[in-house]
TORPAKOL-968480 format. One line per 8 residues: their letters; for each residue x, y, z of N, C-alpha, C. Coordinates in pm, whole numbers, plus 50000, padded with zeros to 5 digits. Layout:
<atoms>
a> X:Y:Z:X:Y:Z:X:Y:Z ~ ...
</atoms>
This chain:
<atoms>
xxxxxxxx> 50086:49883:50000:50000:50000:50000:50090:50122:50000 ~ 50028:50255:49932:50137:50346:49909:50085:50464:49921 ~ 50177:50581:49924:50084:50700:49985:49988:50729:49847 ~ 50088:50738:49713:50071:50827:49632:49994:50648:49478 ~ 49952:50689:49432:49885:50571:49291:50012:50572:49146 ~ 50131:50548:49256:50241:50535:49189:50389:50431:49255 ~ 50402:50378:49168:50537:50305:49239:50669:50396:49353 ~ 50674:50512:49313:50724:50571:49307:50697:50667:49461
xxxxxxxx> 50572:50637:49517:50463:50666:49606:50553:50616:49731 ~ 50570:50640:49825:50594:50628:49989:50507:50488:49996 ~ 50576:50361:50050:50538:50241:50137:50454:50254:50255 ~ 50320:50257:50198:50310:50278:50394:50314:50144:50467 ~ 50255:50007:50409:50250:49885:50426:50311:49787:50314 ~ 50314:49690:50371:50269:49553:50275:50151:49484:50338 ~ 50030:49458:50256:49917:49404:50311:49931:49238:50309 ~ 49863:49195:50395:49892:49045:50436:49838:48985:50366
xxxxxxxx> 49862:48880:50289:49754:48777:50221:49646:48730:50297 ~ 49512:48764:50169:49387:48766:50242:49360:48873:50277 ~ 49407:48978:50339:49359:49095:50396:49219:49137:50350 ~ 49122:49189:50377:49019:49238:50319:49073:49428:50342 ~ 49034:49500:50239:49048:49594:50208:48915:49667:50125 ~ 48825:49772:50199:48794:49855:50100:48837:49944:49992 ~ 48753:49906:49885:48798:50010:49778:48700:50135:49774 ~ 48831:50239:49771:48713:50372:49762:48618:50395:49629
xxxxxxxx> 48760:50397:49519:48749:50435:49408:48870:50376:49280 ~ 48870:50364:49214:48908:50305:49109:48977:50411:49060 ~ 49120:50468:49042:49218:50540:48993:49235:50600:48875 ~ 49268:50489:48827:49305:50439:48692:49270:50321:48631 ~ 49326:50279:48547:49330:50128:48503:49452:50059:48592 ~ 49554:50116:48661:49655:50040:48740:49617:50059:48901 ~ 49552:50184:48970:49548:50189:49090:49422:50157:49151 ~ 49396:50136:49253:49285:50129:49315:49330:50262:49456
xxxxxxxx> 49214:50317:49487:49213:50418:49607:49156:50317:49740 ~ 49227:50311:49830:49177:50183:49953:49131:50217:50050 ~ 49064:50177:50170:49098:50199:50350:49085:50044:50388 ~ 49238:50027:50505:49207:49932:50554:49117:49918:50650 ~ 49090:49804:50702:48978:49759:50802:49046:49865:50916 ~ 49168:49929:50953:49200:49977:51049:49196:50183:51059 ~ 49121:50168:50893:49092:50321:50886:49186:50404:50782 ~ 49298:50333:50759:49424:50402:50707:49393:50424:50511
xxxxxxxx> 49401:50521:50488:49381:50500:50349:49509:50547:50273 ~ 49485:50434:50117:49657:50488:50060:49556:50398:49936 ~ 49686:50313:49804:49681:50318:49712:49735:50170:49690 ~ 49682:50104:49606:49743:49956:49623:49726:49904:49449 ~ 49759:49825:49404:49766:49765:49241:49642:49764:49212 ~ 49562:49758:49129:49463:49735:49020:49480:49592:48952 ~ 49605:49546:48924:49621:49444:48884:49599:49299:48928 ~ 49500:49252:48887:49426:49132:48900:49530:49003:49004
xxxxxxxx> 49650:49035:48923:49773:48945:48980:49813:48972:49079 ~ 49757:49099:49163:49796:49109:49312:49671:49144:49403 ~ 49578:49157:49325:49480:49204:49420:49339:49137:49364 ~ 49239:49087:49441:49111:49015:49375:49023:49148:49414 ~ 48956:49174:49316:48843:49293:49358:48767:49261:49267 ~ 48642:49276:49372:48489:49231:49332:48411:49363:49397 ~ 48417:49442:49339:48321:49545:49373:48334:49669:49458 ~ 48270:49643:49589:48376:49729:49695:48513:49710:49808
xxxxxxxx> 48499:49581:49774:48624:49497:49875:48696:49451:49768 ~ 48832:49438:49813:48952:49372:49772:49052:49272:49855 ~ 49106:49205:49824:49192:49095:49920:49314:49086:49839 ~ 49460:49081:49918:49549:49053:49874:49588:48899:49852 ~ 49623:48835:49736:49595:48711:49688:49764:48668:49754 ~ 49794:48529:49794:49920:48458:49827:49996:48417:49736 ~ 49874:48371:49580:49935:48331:49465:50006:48448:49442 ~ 49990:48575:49431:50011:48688:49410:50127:48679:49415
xxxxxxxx> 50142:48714:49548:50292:48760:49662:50423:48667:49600 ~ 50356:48512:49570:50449:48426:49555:50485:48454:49394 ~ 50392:48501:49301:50469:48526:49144:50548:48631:49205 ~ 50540:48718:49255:50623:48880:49299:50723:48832:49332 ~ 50726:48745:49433:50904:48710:49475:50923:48626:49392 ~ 50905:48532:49286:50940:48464:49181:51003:48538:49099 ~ 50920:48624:49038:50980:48755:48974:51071:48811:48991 ~ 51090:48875:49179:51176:48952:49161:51312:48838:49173
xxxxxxxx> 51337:48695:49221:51410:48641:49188:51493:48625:49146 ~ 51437:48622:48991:51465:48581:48873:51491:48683:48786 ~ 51455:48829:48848:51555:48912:48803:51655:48950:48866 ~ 51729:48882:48958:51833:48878:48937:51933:48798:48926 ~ 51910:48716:48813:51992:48622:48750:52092:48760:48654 ~ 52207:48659:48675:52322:48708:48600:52362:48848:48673 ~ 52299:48902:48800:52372:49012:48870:52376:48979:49017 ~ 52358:48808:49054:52379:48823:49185:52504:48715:49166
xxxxxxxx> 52602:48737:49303:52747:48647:49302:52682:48588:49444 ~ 52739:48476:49421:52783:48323:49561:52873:48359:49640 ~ 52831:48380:49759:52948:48364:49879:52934:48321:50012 ~ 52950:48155:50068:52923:48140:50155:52956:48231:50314 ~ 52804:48244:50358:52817:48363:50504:52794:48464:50450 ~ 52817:48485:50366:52781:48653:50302:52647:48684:50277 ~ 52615:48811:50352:52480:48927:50334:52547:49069:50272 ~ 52520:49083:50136:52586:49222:50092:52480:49251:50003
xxxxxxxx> 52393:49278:50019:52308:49328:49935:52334:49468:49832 ~ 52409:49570:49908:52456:49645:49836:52605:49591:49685 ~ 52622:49516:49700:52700:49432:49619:52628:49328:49527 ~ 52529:49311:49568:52446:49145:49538:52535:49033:49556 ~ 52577:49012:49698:52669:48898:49717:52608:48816:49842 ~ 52572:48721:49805:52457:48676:49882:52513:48508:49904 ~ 52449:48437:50013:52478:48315:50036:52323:48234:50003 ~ 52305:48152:50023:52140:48108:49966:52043:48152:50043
xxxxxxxx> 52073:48156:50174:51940:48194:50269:51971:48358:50287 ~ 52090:48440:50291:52076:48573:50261:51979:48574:50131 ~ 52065:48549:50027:51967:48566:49918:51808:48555:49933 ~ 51740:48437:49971:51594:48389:50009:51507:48537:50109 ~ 51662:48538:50217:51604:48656:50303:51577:48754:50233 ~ 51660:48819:50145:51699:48955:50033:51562:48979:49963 ~ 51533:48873:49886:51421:48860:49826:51253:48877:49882 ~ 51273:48760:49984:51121:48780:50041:51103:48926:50122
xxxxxxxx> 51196:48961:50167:51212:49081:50222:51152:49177:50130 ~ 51220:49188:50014:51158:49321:49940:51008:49288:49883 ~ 50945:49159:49946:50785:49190:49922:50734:49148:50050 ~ 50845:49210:50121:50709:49231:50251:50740:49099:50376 ~ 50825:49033:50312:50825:48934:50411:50915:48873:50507 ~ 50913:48869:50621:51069:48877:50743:51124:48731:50735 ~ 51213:48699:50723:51299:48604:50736:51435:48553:50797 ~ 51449:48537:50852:51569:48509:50934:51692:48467:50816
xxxxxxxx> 51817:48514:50873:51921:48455:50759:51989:48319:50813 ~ 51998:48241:50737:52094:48081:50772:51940:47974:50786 ~ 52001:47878:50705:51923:47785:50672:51852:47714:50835 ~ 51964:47753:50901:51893:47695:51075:51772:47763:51104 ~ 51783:47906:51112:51651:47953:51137:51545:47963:51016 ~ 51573:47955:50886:51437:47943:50813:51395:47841:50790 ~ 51468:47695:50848:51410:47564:50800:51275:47564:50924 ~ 51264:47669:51039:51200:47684:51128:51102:47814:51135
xxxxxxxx> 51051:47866:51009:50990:47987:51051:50882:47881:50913 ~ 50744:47950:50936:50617:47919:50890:50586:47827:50923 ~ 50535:47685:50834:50470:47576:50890:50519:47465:50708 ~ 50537:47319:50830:50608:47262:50762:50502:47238:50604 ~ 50512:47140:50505:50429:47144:50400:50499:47001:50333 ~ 50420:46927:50278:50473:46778:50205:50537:46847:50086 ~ 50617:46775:50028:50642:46783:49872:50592:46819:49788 ~ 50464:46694:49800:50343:46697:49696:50241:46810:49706
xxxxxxxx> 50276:46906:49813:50168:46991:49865:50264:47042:49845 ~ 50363:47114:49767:50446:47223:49751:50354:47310:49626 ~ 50389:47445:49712:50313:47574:49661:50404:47725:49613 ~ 50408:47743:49491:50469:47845:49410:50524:47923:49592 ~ 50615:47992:49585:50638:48087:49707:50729:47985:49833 ~ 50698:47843:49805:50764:47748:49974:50896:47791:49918 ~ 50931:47796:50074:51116:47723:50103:51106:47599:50023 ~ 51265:47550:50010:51244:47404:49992:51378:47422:50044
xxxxxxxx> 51415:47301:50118:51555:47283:50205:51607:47171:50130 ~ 51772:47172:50155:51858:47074:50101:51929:47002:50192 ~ 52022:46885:50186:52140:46839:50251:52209:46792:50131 ~ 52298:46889:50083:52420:46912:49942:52553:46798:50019 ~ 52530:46797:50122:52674:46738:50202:52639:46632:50214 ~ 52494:46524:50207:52463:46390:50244:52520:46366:50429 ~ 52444:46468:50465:52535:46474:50616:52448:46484:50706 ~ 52309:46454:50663:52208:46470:50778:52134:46604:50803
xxxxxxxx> 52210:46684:50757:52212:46860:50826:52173:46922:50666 ~ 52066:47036:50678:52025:47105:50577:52094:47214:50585 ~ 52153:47235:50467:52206:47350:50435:52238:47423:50329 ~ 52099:47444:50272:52091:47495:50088:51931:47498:50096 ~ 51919:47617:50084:51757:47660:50009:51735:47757:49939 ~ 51612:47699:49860:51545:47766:49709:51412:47811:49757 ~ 51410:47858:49643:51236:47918:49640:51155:47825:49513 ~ 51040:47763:49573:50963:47694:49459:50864:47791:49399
xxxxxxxx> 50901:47705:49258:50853:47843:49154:50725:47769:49058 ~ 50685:47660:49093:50554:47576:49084:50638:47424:48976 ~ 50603:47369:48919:50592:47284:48795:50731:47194:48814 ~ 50767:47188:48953:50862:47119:48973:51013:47152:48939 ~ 51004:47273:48969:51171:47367:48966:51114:47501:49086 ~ 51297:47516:49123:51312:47590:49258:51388:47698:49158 ~ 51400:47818:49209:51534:47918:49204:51616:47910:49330 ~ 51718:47921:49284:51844:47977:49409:51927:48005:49408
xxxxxxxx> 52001:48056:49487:52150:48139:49497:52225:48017:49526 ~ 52332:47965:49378:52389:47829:49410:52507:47881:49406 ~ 52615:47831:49444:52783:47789:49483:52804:47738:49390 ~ 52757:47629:49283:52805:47551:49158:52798:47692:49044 ~ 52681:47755:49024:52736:47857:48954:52750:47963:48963 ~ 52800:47985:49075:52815:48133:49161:52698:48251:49094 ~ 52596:48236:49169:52499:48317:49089:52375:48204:49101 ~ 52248:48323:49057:52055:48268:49039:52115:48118:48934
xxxxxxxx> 52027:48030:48959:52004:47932:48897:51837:47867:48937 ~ 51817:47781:48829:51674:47719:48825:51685:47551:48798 ~ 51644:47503:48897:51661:47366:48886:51527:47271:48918 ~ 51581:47147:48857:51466:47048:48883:51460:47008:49079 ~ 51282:46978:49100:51345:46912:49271:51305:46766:49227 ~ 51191:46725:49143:51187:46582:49133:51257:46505:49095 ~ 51370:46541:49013:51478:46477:48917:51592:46492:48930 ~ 51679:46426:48911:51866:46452:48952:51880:46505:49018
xxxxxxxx> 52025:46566:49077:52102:46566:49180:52018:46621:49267 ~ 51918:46748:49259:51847:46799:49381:51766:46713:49425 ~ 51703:46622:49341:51554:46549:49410:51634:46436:49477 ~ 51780:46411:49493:51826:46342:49575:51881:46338:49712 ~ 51849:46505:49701:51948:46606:49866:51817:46717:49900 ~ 51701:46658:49858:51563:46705:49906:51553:46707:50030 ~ 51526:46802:50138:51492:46724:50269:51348:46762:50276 ~ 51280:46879:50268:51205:46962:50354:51072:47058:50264
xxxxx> 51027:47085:50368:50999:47283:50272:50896:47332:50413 ~ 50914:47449:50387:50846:47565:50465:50741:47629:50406 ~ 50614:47644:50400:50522:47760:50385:50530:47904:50438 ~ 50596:47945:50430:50622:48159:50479:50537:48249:50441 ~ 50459:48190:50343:50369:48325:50263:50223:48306:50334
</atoms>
């Protein structure tokens, strides 16, 4: 949500998936004019892909949130570098769970850095119940201990900040080497 019916507009929030939100008025073709249930009014997308609006209410969708951090992802392939322990965001030098943090962060969402604390934040989720937006955790070392995570991006491939090619990559989880050092996944969104 934003002050102004522009990107460019002051943050006042990120609204929670699900949220119910009145709409005042209809902007443009990109903005909607809002108040939340808590009185506050500002400016939020028009676009179907982040927001469901039926009339005078609107809700922020999860599918949503999870193409947004997919997106922003995956743009940055070919400008982020591998460095285990490393948080440099001003550099784009990221380790996998900085990276994961980096990302969900800029849509809104808190994450702890190091695979210890995010294999432990949301609620666990099966495989087969994996949803565009999960963690998905690794054990790369065959050592018992997870320590490598992606973001699932639906159809049976993750993104992540890998060490093999220093930099974003997109891989299979059902098939070769990852669907063999699978451990886990997290729901966060």
């Amino acid at each position: 949500m934003r002050t102004e019916p522009s990107l460019s507009g002051e943050r006042i929030r990120m609204l929670k998936t699900g949220e119910s939100i009145h709409v005042i008025s209809k902007v443009n073709a990109y903005w909607l004019k809002v108040r939340t249930q808590q009185g506050r009014t500002g400016y939020v997308s028009a676009n179907a892909d982040y927001t469901n609006y039926s009339g005078g209410k609107s809700s922020v969708s999860s599918s949503s949130k999870a193409d947004r951090i997919i997106e922003l992802a995956m743009s940055y392939r070919g400008r982020v570098s591998y460095d285990f322990g490393t948080r440099n965001p001003d550099r784009l030098i990221f380790d996998c769970s900085s990276f994961t943090q980096f990302i969900y962060g800029k849509a809104g969402v808190d994450l702890k850095w190091g695979t210890k604390d995010q294999k432990r934040q949301g609620f666990a989720v099966s495989k087969k119940n994996l949803r565009k937006g999960d963690l998905v955790f690794f054990d790369t070392n065959n050592n018992g201990s997870i320590n490598h995570v992606g973001i699932y991006m639906g159809g049976g491939k993750f993104i992540h900040n890998a060490p093999s090619v220093d930099g974003i990559a997109i891989n299979e989880i059902n098939s070769g080497w990852w669907s063999k050092h699978y451990v886990s996944a997290r729901r966060v969104l």
